[in-house]
PDB file of N, CA, C and O in Angstrom:
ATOM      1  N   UNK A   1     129.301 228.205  44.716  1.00  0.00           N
ATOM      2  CA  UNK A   1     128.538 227.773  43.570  1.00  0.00           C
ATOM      3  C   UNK A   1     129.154 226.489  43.029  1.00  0.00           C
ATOM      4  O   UNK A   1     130.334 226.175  43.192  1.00  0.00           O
ATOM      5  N   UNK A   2     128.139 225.696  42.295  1.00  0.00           N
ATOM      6  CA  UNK A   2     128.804 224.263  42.361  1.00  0.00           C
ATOM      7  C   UNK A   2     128.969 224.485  40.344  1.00  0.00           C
ATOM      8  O   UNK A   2     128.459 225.361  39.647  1.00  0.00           O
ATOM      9  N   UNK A   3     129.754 223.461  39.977  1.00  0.00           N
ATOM     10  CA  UNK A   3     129.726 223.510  38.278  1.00  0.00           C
ATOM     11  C   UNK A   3     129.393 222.155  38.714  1.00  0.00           C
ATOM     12  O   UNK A   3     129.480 221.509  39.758  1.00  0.00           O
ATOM     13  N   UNK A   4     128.761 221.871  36.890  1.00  0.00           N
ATOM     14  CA  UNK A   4     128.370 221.052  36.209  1.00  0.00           C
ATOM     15  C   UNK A   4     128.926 220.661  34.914  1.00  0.00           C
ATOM     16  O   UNK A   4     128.742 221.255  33.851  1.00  0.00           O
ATOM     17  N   UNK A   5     129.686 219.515  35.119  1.00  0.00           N
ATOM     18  CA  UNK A   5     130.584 219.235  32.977  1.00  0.00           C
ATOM     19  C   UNK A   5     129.785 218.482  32.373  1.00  0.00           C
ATOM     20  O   UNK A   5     129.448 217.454  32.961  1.00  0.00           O
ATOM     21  N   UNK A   6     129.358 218.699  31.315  1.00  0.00           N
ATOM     22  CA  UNK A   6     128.758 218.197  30.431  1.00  0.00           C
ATOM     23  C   UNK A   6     129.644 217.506  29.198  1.00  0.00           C
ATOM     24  O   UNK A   6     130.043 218.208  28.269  1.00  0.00           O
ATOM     25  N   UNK A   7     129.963 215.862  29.269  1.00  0.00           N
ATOM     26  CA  UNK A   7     130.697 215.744  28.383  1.00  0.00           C
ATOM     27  C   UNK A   7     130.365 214.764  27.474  1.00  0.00           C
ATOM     28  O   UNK A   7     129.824 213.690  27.740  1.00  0.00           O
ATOM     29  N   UNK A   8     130.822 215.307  26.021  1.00  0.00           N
ATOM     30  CA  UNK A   8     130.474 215.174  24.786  1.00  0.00           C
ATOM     31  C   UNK A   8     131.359 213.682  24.695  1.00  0.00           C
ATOM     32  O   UNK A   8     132.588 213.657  24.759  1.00  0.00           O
ATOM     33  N   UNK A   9     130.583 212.569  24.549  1.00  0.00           N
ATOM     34  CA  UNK A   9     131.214 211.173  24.171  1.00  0.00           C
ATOM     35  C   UNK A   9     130.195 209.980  22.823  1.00  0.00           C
ATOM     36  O   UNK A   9     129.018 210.101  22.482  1.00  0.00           O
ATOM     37  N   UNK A  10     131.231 208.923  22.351  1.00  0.00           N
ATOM     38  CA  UNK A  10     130.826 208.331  22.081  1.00  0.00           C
ATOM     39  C   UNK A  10     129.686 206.929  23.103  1.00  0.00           C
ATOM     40  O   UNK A  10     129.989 206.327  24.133  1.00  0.00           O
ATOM     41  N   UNK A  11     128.630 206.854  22.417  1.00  0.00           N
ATOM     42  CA  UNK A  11     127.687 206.142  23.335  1.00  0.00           C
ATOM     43  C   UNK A  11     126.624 205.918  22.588  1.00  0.00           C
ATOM     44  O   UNK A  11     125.808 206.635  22.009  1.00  0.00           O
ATOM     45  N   UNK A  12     126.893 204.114  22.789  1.00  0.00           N
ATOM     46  CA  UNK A  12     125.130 203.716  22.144  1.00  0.00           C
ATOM     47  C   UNK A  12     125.349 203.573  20.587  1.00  0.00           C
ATOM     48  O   UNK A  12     124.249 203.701  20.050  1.00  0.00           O
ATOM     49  N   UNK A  13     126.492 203.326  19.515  1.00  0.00           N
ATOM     50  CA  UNK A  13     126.406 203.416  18.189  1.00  0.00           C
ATOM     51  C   UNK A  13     126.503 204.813  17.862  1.00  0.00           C
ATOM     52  O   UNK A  13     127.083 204.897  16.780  1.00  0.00           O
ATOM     53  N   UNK A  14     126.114 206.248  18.428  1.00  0.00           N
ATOM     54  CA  UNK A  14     126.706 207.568  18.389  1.00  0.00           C
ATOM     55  C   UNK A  14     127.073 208.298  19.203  1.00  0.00           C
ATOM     56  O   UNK A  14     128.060 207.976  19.864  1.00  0.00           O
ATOM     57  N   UNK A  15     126.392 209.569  19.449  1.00  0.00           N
ATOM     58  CA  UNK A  15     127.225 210.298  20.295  1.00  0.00           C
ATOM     59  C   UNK A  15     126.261 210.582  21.628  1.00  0.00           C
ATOM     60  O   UNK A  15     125.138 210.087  21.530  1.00  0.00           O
ATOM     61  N   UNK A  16     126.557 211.348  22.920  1.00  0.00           N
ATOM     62  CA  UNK A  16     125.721 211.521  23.717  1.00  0.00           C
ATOM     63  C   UNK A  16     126.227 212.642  24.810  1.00  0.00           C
ATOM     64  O   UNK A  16     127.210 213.162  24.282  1.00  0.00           O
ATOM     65  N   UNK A  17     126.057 213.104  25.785  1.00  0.00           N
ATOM     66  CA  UNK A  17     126.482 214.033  26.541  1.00  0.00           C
ATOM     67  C   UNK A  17     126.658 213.077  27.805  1.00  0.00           C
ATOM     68  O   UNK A  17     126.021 212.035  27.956  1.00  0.00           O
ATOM     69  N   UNK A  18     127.549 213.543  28.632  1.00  0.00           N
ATOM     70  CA  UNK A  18     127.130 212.465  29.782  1.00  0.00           C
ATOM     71  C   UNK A  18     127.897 214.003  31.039  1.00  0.00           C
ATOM     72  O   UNK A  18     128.775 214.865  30.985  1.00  0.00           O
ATOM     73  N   UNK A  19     126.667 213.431  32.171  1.00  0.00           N
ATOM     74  CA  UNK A  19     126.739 214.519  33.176  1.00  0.00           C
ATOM     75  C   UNK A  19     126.631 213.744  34.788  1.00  0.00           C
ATOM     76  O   UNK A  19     125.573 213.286  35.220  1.00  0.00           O
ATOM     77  N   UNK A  20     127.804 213.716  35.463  1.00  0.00           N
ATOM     78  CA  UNK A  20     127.627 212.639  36.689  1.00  0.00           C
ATOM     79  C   UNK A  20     127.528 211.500  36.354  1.00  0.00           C
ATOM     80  O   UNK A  20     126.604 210.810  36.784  1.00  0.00           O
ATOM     81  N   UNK A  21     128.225 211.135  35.712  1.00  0.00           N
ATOM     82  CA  UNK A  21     128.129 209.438  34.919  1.00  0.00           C
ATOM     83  C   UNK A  21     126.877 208.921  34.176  1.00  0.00           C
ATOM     84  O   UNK A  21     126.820 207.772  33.738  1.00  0.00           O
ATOM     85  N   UNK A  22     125.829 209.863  34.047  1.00  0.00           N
ATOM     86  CA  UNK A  22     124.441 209.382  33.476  1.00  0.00           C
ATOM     87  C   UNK A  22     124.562 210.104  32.078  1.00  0.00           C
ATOM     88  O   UNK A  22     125.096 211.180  31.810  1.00  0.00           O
ATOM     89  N   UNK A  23     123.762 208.990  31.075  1.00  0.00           N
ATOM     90  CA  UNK A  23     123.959 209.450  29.836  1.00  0.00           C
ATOM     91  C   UNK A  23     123.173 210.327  29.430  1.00  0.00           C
ATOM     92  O   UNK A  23     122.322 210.593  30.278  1.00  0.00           O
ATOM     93  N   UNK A  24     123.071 210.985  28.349  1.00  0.00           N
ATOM     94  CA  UNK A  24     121.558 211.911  27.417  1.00  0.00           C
ATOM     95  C   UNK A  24     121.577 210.431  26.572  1.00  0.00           C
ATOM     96  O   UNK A  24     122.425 209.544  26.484  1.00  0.00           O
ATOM     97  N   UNK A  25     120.449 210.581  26.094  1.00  0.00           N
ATOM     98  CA  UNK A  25     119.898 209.682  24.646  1.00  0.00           C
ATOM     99  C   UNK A  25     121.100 209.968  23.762  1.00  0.00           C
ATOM    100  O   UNK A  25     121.934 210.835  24.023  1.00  0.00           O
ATOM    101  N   UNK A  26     121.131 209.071  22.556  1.00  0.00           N
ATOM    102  CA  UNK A  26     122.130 208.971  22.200  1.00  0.00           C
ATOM    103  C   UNK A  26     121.934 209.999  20.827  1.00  0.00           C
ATOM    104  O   UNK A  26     120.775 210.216  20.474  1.00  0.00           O
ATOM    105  N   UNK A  27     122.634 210.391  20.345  1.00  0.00           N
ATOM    106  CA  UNK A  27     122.011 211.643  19.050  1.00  0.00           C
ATOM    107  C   UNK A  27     123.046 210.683  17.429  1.00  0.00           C
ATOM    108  O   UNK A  27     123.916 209.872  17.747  1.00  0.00           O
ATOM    109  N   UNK A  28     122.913 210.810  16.683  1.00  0.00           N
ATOM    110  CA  UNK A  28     123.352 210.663  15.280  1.00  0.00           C
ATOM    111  C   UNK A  28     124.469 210.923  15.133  1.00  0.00           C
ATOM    112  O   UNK A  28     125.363 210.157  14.773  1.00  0.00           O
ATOM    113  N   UNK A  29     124.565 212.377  15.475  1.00  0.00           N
ATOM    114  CA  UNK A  29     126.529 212.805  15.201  1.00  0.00           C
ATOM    115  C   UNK A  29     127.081 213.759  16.474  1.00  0.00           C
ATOM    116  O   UNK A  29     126.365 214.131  17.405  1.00  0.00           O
ATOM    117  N   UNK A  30     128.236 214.013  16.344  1.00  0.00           N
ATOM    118  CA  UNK A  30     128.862 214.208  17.209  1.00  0.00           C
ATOM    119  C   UNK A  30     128.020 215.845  17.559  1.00  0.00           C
ATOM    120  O   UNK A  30     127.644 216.347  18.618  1.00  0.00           O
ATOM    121  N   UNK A  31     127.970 216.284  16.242  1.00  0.00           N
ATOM    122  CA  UNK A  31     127.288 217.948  15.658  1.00  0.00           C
ATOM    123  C   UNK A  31     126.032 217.886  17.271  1.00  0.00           C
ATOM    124  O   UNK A  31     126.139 218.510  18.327  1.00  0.00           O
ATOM    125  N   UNK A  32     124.860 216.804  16.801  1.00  0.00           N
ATOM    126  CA  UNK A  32     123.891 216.433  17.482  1.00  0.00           C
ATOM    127  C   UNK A  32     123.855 216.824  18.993  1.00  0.00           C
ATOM    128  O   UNK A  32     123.228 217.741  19.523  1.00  0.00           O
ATOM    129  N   UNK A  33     124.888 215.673  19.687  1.00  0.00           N
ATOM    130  CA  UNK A  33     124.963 215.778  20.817  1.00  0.00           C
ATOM    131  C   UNK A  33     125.661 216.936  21.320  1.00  0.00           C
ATOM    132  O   UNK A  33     125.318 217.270  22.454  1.00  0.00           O
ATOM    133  N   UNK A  34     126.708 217.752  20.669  1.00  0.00           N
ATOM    134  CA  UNK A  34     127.152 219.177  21.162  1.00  0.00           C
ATOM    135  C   UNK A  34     125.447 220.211  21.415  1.00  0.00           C
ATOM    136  O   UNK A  34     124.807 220.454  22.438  1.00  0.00           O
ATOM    137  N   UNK A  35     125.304 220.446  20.498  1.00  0.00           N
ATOM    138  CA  UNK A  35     124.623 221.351  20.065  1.00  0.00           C
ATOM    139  C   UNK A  35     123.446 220.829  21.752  1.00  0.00           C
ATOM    140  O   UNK A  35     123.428 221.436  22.822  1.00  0.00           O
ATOM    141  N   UNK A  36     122.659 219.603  21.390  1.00  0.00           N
ATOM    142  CA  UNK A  36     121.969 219.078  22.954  1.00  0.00           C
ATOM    143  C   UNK A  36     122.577 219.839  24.577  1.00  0.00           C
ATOM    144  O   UNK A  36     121.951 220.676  25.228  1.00  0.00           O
ATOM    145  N   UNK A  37     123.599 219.399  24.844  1.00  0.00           N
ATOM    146  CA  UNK A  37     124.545 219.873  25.742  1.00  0.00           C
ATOM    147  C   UNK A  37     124.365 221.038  25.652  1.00  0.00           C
ATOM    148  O   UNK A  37     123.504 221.738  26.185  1.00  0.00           O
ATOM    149  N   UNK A  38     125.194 221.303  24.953  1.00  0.00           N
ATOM    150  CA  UNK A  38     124.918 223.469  24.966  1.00  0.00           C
ATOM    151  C   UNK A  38     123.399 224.173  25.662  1.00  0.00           C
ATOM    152  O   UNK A  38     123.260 225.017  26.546  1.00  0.00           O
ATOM    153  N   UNK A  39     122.288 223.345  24.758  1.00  0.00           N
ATOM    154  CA  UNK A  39     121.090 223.572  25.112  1.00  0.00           C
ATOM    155  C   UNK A  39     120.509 223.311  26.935  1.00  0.00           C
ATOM    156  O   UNK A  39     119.730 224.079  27.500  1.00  0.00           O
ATOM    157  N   UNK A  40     121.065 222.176  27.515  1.00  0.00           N
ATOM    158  CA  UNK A  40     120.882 221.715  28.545  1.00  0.00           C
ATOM    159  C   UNK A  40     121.944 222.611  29.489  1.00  0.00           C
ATOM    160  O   UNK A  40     121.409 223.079  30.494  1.00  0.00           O
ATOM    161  N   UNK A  41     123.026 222.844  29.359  1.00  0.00           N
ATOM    162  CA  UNK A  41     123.682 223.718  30.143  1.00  0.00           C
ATOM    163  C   UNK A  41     123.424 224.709  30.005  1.00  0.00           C
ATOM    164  O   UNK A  41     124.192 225.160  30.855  1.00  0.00           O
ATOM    165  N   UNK A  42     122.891 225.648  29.579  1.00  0.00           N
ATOM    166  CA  UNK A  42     122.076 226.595  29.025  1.00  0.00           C
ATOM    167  C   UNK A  42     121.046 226.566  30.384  1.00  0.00           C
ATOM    168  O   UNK A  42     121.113 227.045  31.516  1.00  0.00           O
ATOM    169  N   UNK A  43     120.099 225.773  29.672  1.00  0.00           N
ATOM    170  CA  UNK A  43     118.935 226.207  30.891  1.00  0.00           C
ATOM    171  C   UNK A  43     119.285 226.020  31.910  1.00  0.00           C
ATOM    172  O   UNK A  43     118.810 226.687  32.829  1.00  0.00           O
ATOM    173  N   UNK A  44     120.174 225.121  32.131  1.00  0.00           N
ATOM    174  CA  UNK A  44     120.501 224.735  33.626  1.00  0.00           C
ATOM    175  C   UNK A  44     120.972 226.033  34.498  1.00  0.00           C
ATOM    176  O   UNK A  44     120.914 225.997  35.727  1.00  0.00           O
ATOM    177  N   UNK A  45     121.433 227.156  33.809  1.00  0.00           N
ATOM    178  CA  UNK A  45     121.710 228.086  35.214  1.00  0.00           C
ATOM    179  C   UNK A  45     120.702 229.069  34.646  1.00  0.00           C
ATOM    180  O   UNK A  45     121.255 230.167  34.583  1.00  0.00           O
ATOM    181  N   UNK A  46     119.781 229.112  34.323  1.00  0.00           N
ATOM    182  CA  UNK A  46     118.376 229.893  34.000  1.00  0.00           C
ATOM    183  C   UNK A  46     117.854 230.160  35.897  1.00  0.00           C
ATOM    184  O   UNK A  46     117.584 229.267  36.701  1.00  0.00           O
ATOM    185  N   UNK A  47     117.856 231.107  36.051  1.00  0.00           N
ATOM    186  CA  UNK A  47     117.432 231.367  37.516  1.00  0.00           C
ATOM    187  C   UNK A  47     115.764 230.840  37.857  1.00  0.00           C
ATOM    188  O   UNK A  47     115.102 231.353  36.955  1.00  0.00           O
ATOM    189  N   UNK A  48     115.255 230.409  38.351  1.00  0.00           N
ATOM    190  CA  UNK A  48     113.787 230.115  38.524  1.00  0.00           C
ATOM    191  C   UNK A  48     113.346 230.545  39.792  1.00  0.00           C
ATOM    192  O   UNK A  48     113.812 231.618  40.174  1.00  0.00           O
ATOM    193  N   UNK A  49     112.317 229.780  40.757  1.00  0.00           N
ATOM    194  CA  UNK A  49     111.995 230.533  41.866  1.00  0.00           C
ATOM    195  C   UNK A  49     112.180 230.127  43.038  1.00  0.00           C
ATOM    196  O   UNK A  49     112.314 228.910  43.166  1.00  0.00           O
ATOM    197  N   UNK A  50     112.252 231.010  44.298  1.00  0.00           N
ATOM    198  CA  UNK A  50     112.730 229.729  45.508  1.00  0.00           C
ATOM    199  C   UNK A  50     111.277 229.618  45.663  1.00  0.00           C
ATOM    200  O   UNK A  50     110.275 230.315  45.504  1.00  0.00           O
ATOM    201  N   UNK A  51     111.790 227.736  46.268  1.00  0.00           N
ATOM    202  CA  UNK A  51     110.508 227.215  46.854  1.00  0.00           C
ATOM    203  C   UNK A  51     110.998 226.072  47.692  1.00  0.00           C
ATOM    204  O   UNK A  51     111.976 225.389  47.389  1.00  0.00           O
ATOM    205  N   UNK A  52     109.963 225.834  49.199  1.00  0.00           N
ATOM    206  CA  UNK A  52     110.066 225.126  49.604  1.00  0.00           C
ATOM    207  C   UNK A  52     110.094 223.284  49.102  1.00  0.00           C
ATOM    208  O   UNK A  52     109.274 222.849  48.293  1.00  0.00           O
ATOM    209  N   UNK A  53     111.087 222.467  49.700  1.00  0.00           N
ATOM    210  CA  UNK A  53     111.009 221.355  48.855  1.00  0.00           C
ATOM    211  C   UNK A  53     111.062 220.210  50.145  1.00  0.00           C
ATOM    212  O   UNK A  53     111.567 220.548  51.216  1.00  0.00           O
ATOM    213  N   UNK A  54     110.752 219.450  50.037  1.00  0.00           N
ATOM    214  CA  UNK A  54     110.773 218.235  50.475  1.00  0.00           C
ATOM    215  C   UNK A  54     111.172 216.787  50.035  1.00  0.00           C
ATOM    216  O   UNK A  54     110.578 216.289  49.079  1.00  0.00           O
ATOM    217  N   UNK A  55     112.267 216.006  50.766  1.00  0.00           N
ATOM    218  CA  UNK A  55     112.686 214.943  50.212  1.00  0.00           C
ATOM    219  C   UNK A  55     112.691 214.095  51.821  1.00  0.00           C
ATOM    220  O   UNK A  55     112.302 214.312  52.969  1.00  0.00           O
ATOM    221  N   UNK A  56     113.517 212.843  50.915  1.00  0.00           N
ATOM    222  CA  UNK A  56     113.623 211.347  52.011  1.00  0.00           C
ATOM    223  C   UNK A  56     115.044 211.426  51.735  1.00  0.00           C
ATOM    224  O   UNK A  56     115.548 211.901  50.717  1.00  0.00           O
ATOM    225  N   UNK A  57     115.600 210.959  52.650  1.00  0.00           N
ATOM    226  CA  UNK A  57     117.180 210.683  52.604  1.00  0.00           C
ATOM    227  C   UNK A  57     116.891 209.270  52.446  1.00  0.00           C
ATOM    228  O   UNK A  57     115.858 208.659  52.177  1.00  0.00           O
ATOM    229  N   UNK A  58     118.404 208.823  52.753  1.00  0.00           N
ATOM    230  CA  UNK A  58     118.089 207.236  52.864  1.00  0.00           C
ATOM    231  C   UNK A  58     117.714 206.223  53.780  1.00  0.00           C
ATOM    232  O   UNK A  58     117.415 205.032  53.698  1.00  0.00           O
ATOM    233  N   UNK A  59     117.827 207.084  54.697  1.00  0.00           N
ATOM    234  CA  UNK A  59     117.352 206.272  55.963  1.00  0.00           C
ATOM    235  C   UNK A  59     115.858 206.553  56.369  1.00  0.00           C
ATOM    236  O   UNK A  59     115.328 206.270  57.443  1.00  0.00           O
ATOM    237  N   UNK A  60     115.131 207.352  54.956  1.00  0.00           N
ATOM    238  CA  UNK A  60     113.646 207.354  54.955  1.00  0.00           C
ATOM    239  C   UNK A  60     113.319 208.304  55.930  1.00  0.00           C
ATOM    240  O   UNK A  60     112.252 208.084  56.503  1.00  0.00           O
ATOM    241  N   UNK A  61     113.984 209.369  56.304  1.00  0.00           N
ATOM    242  CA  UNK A  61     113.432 210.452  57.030  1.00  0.00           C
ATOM    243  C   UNK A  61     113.244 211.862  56.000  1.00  0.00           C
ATOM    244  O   UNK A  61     114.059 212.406  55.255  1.00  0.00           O
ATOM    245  N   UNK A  62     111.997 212.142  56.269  1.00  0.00           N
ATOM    246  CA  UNK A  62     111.368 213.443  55.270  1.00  0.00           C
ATOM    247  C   UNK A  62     112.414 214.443  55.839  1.00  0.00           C
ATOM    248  O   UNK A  62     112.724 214.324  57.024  1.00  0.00           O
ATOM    249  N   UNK A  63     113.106 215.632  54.920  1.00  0.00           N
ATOM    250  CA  UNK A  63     113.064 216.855  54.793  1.00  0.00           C
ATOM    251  C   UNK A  63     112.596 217.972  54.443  1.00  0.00           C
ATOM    252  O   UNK A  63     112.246 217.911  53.264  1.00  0.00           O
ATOM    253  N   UNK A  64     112.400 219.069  54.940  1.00  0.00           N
ATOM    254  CA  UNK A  64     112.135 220.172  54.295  1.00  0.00           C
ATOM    255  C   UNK A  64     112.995 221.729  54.423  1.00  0.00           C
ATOM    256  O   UNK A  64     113.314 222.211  55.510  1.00  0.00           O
ATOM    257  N   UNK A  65     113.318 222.457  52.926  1.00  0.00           N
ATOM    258  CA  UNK A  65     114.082 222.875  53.186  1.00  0.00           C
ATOM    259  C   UNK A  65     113.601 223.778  52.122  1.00  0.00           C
ATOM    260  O   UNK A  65     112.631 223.633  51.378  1.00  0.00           O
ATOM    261  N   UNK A  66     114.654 224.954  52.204  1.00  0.00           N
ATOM    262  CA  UNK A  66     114.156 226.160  50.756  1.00  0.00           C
ATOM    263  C   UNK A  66     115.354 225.886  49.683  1.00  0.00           C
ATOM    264  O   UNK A  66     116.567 225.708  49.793  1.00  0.00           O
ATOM    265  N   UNK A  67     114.471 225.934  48.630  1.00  0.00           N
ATOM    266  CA  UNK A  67     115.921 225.951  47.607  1.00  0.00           C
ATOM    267  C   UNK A  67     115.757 226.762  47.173  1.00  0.00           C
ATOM    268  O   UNK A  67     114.603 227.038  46.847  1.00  0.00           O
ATOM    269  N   UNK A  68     116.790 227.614  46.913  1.00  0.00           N
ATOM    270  CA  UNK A  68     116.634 229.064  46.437  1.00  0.00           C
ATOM    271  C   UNK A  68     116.685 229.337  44.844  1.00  0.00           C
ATOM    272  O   UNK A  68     117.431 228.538  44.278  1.00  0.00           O
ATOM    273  N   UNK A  69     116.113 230.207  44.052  1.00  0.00           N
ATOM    274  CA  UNK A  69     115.805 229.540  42.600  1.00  0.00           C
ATOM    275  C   UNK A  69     117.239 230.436  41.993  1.00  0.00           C
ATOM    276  O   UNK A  69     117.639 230.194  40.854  1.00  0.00           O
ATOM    277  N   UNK A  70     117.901 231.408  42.816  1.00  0.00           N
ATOM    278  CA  UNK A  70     119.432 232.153  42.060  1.00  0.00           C
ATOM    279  C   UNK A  70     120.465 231.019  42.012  1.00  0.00           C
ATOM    280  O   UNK A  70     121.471 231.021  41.304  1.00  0.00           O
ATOM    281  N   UNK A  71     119.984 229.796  43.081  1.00  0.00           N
ATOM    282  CA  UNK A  71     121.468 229.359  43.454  1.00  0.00           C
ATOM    283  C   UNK A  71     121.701 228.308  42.267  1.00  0.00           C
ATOM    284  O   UNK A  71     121.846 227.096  42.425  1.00  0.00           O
ATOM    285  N   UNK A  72     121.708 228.956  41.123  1.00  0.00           N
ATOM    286  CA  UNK A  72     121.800 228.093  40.253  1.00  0.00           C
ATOM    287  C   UNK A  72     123.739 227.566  39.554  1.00  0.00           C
ATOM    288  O   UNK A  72     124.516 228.482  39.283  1.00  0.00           O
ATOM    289  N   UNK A  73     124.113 226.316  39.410  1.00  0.00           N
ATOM    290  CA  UNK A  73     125.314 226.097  39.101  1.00  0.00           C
ATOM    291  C   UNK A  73     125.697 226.764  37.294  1.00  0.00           C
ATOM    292  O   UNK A  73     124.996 227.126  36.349  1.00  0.00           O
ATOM    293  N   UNK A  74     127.136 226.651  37.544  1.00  0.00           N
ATOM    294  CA  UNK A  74     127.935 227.239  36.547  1.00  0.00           C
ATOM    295  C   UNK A  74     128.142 225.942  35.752  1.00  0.00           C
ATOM    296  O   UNK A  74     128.514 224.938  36.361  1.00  0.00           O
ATOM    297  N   UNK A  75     127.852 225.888  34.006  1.00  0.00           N
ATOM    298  CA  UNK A  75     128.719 224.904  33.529  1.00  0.00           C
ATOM    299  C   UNK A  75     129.619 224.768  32.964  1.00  0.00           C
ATOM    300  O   UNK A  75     130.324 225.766  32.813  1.00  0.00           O
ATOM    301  N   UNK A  76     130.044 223.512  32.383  1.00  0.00           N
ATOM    302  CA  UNK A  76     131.221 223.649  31.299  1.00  0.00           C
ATOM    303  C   UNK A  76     130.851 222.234  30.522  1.00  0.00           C
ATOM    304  O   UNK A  76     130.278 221.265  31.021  1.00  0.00           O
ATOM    305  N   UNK A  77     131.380 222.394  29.034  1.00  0.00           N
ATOM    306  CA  UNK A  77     131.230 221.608  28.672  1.00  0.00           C
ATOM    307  C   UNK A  77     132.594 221.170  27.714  1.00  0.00           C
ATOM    308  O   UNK A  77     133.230 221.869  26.925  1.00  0.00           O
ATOM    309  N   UNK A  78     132.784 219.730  28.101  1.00  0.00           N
ATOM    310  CA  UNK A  78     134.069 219.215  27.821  1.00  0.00           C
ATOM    311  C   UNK A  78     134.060 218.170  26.251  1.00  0.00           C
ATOM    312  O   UNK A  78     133.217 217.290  26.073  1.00  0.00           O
ATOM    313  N   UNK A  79     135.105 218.485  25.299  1.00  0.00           N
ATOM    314  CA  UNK A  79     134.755 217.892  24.536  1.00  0.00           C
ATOM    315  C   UNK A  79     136.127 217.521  23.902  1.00  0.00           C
ATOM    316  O   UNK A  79     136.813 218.499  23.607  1.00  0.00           O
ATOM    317  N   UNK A  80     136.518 216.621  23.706  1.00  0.00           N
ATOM    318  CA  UNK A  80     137.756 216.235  23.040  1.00  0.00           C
ATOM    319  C   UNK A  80     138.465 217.068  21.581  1.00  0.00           C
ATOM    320  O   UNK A  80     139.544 217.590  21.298  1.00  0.00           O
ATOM    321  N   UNK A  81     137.044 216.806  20.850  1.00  0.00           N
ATOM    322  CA  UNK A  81     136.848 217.308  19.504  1.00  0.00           C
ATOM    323  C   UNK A  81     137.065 218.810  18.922  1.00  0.00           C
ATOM    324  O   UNK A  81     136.843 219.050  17.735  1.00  0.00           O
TER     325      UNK A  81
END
């Protein structure tokens, strides 16, 4: 099972979550962006359904494959504060 950190930073004039180097929108206070995070790691290991999926790699060749809707990741969320 893979994790996911969700971390609580300054960004943008306030605060924001940032997950794999990509930001959330930026929220008002620090309160804001926790509370966001929590919510998003939250659903994120919400089990859903398997289904077949299809993508392009980069060398532009289609896949298809099952993603299974249990195999959902574990998070954590990191916060200085």
């Amino acid at each position: 099972m893979s994790e996911v950190t969700y971390e609580i930073v300054e960004h943008d004039g306030g605060w924001a979550y940032k997950v794999d180097g990509v930001f959330s929108e930026p929220f008002p206070t620090h309160a804001a962006a926790l509370a966001a995070a929590q919510r998003a790691a939250s659903e994120q290991t919400v089990p859903g359904n398997t289904e077949e999926i299809e993508f392009e790699d980069s060398k532009g060749k289609w896949h298809t494959e099952t993603a299974r809707g249990s195999d959902r990741p574990s998070t954590v969320i990191k916060d200085k504060d």
